[in-house]
N, C-alpha and C positions, 0 to 999 in steps of 0.2 A: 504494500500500500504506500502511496507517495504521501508526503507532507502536507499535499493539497486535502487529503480525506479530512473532516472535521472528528475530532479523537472525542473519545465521551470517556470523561472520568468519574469515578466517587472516589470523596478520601474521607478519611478520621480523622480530627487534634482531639488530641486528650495529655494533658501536662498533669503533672503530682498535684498540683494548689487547684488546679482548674478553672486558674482566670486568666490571669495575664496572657501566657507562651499559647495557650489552646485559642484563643479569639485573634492572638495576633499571626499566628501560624495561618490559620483561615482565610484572615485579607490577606497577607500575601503569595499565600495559594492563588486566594481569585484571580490576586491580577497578574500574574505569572500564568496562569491558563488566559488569560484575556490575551495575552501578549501573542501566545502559542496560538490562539485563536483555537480554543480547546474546550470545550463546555466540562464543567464540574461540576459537584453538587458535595457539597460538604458537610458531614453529622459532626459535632461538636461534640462532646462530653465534658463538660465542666462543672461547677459550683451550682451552678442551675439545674443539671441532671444532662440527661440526653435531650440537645436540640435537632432540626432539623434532619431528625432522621431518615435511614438510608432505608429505601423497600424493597422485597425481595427485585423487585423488576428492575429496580432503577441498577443493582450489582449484576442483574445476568446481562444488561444492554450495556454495561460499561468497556471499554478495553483495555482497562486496566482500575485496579486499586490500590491508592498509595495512604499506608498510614502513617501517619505524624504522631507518634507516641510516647511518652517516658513510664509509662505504667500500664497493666495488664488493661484492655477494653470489654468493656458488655459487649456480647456477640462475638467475639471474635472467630466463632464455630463460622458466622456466616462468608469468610473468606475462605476456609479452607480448600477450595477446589478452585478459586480465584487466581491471573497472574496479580502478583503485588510486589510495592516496593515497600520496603519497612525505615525509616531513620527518626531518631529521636527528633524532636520538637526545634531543642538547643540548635543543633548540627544544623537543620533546616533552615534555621531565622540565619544560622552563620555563614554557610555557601548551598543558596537554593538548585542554584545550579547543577551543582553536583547530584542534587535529588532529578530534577528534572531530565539531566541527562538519565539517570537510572529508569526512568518511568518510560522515555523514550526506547532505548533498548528493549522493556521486557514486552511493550505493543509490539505483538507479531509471534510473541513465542507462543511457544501451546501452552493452554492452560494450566493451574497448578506450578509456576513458572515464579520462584520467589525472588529476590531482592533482597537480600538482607546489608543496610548500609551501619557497618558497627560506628561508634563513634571515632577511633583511630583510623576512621577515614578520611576522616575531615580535618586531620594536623597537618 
């Protein structure tokens, strides 16, 4: 698929406090998919609970799943057969880049296709 296809994403933030790093991770998801010209749709778990949650339908039409996390998620059963990228919150807000190029890679691989970005990736 060339870079012209429009990509459909979901992701998770979810940080230890669940305010700051999880709402800010989010906007700059948006506009980093804006930029990509990339639709996303983003579920939140924060100090509020779970916002904007993710539905069975909106993860099987995605082409990929990237989570933004420092701590275990509700659901996370529902990726398991998902391709996904995985990097902490920190590392994301640090070089987004680096995640976006991961999420680009793993669009195209077959399913069940993970990503795991530890944080000694990002020194």
């Amino acid at each position: 698929m060339s870079d012209a296809v429009k990509r459909n994403l979901v992701a998770i933030t979810a940080c230890i406090s669940g305010v700051a790093h999880t709402y800010m991770a989010a906007e700059r998801l948006e506009k980093l998919c804006q930029q990509e010209k990339w639709s996303v749709k983003i579920e939140t778990q924060g100090a509020l609970g779970i916002e904007n949650p993710l539905t069975e339908m909106d993860i099987r039409n995605a082409d990929a799943v990237l989570l933004l996390t420092d701590i275990d998620i509700a659901g996370a059963e529902r990726f398991t057969e998902c391709r996904y990228v995985h990097s902490g919150i920190s590392a994301f807000l640090r070089e987004p880049q680096k995640v976006i190029t991961a999420v680009r890679k793993v669009i195209g691989t077959p399913q069940q296709t993970h990503i795991i970005l530890r944080q000694d990736t990002f020194r």
